[in-house]
N, C-alpha and C positions, 0 to 999 in steps of 0.2 A: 538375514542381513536387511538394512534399513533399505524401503525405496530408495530414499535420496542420498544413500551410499553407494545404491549401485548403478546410480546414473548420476555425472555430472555434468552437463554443460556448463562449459566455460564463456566469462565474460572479460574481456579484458580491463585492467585495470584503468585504463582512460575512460572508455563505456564506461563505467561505474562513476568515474569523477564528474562524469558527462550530464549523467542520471541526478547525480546529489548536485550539480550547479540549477539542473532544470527544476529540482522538486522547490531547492530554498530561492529559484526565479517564482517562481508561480507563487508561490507561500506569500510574498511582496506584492508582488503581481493583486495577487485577490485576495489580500487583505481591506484596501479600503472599501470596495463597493460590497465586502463582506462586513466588515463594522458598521457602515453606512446601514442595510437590512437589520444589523441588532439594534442599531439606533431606532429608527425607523418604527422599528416589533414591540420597541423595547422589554426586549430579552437582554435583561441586566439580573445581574448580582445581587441576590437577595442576603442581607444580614442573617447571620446564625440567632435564631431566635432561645435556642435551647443548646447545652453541652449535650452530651451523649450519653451522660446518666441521668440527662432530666433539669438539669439547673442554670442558672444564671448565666453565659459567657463573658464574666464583665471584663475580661484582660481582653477579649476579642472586641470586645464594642471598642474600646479604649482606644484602639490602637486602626482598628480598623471601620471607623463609624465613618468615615471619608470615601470609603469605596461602595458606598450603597450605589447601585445601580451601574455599576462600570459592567457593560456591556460582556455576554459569556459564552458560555458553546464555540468556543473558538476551537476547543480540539476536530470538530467537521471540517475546519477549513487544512488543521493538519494531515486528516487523513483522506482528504480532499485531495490534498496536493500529491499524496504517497499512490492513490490511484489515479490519479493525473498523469503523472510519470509512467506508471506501469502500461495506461494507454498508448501514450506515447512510446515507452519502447517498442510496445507491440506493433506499430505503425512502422515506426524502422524498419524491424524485422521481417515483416508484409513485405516492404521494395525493397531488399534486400540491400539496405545499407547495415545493418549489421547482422551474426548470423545468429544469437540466440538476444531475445526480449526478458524481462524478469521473470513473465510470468510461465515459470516452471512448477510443474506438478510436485515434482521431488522437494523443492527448497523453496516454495512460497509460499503451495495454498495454504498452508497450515497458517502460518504467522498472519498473511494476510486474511484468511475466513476470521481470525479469533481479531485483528485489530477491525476489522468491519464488524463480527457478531456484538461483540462487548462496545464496539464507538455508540450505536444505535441503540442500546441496555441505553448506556448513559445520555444520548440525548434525550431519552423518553423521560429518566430521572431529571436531566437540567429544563427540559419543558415543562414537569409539573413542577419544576421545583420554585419556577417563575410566575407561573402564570397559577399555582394552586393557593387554596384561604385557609386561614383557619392557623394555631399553632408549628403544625405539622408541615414541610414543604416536601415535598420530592415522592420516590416511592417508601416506603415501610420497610422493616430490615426486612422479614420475614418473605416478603415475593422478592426483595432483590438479591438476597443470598439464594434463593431457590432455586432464579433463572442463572444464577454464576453456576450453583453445581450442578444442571444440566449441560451447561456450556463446558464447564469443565470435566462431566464425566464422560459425554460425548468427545471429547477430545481424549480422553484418559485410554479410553477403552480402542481409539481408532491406533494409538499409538503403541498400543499394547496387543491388541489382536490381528491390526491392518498392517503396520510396520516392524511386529516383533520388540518390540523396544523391551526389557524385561531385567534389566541390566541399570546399576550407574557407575560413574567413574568417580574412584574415592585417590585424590590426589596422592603421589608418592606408594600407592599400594595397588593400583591398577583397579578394573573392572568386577563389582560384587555384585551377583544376583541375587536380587529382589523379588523374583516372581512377580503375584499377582499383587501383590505390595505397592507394585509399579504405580496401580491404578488410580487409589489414595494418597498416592507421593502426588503426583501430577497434578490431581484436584489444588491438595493443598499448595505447591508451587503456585500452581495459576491464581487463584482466590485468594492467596495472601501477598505474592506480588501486585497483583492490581487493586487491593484495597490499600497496602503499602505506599503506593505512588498517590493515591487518592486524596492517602490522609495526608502526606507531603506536599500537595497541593493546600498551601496555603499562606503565600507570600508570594509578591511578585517575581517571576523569574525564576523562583527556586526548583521546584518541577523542571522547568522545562531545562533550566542548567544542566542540572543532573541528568537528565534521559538522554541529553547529546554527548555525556560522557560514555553514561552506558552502556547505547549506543556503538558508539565508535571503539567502545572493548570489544562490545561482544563480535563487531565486524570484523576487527581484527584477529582473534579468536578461529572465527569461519573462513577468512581466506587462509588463515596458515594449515585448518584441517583442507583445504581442497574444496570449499564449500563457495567458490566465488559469485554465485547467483546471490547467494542469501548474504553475504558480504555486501555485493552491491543493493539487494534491500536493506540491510542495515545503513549503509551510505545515505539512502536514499530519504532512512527515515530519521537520520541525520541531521539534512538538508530542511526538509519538511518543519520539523521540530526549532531547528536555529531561523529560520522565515518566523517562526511564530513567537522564539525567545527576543528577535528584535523588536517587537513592539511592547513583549512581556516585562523587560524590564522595567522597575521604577521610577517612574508611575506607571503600571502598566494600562495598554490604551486598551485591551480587551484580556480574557482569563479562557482557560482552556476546560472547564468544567469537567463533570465526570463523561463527558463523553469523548475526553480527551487524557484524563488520568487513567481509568479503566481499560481503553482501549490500550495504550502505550504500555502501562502495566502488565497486560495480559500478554502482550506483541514479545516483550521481556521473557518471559516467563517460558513460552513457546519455542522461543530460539534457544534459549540457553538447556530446553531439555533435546531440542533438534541436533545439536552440536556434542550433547553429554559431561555438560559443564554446570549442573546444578547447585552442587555444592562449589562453584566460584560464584555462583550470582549473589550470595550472602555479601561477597568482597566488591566486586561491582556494583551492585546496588546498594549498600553499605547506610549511606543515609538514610535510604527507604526503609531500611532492617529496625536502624533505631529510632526512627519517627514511630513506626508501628508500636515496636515496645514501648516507647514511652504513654502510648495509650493505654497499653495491654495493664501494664503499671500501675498508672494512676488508677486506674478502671478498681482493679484489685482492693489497690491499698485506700480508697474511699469506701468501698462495699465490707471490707473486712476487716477495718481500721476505725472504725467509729468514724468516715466524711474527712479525717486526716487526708493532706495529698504529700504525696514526693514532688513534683514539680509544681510550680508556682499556676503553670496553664497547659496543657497538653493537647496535642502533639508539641515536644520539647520546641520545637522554631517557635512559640507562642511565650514558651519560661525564656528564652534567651531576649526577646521581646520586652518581656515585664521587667527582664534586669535594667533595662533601658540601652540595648547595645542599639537597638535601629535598624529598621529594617535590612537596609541594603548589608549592611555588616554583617549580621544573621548568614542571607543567604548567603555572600561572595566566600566565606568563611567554612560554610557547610560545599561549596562548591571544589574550596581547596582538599579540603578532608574525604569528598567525596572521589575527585581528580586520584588522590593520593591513594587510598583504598581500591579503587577501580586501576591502576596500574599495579596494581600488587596482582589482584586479581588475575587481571592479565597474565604475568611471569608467571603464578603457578598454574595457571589455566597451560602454557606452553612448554613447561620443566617439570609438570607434575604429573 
């Protein structure tokens, strides 16, 4: 049986609401003398110089040649805030005004080691991706998918060997073992949720909408299994996230980079195998599913299509874009869909 099945400290549901007003205070809080440093650095938003197979972005220039330099790396200040909090509970906890802190072995380090391992991946990506010459910005796929599947096999195998996990839950038909199956499940989970959110980062606000949806399923999800620590870090990363979608929306005054797609992404991916709701994160993260394929797609059908595309610009918030719906429509629209999908989620995640 899982560690952090067979220990639970409980946090009561105020602590939690406690946790999620201090994380999205702080997020406010140090926001401006955090934009003021990118100002400052200027550590801004470089233009997509190249698609992904090599070519032109002209629907991206189009549409976004106004956002050169808006200031980035802003996912640090999110998970800034998410270890902010954790300190601060811990503090609590110490003078014994409350009797457990978040920071529990069974129901945090995971989610927390993977949204610090991968936040730092990507700010190492959004530092050269600003300050590097030449065509090329950021890291190369090839070292950056390298260090995901160390990060992800090292996770695979702890949960696999360290926690037993070996198991998933297949809705309406209970519990199917996987074996060591387990271990490449989990890679691909984590590596393709956090490239998922990565590639849906690319409109103001949209990212971050959607991860406070996410979010607040997947917290809802872990307190009704009994899981109230990791509920309350969901809360908390919640709170975190809505601090940072205030200033995200359009126009946004700063962008959360990969060191804030990645991380969150991965943070995703962690819980939902923690809880054994894998197969709900498809419906929860729903957007991120089809921004993905819409890459996977086009990718395809230009390579093996004579340079033919299915969509206009990809990831698909780019062809909704080129139709002229406008940004903010785009996103508020993919928020509804996502909203809508992420409560379904939910109900089979809890009936299934």
């Amino acid at each position: 049986m899982q560690d952090f099945v067979m220990s639970r400290p409980d946090i009561p549901l105020m602590h939690a609401l406690l946790y999620t007003a201090f994380s999205f205070a702080a997020g406010l809080a140090l926001t401006p003398p955090f934009v003021r440093f990118l100002v400052r650095n200027r550590i801004g938003k470089q233009l997509r110089v190249e698609t992904v197979d090599g070519k032109d972005p002209s629907v991206f220039r189009t549409y976004h040649q106004h956002k050169f330099g808006t200031p980035t790396m802003g996912g640090i200040l999110i998970w800034g805030s998410v270890l902010l909090t954790i300190v601060f509970s811990r503090i609590l906890s110490l003078f014994g005004i409350v009797d457990n802190s978040l920071l529990q072995r069974g129901q945090v380090y995971l989610p927390l080691f993977t949204m610090v391992s991968l936040g730092l991946l990507g700010a190492f990506d959004d530092y050269l991706n600003v300050t590097g010459v030449g065509k090329k910005r950021g890291l190369d796929v090839l070292p950056k998918v390298l260090i995901l599947l160390i990060i992800g096999t090292c996770g695979a195998f702890w949960f696999y060997a360290k926690l037993g996990y070996d198991a998933i839950h297949v809705p309406y038909l209970g519990s199917v073992d996987v074996g060591l199956w387990y271990v490449p499940l989990f890679i691909f989970v984590l590596i393709g949720t956090a490239n998922a959110v990565n590639v849906t980062d690319g409109l103001d606000g949209l990212a971050a909408g959607l991860l406070v949806i996410a979010f607040v399923a997947f917290g809802a999800l872990a307190y009704l299994e009994g899981l109230s620590v990791l509920s309350a870090f969901c809360a908390v990363c919640t709170g975190s996230v809505a601090a940072f979608l205030w200033h995200n929306v359009p126009p946004a005054r700063f962008m959360m980079g990969d060191t804030g797609s990645l991380a969150l992404g991965g943070t995703l991916a962690v819980i939902a195998m923690m809880i054994d709701q894998v197969l709900v994160l498809p419906l929860v993260g729903f957007i991120f599913v089809v921004e993905m394929l819409s890459v996977i797609i086009q990718l395809v059908s230009k390579r093996y299509r004579g340079g033919r595309k299915v969509f206009l610009a990809a990831p698909i918030h780019h062809h909704f874009e080129a139709l002229d719906w406008g940004e903010s429509k785009v996103t508020m629209r993919m928020w509804i869909v996502g909203a809508f999908m992420a409560m379904l989620g939910v109900i089979i995640g809890v009936f299934g």
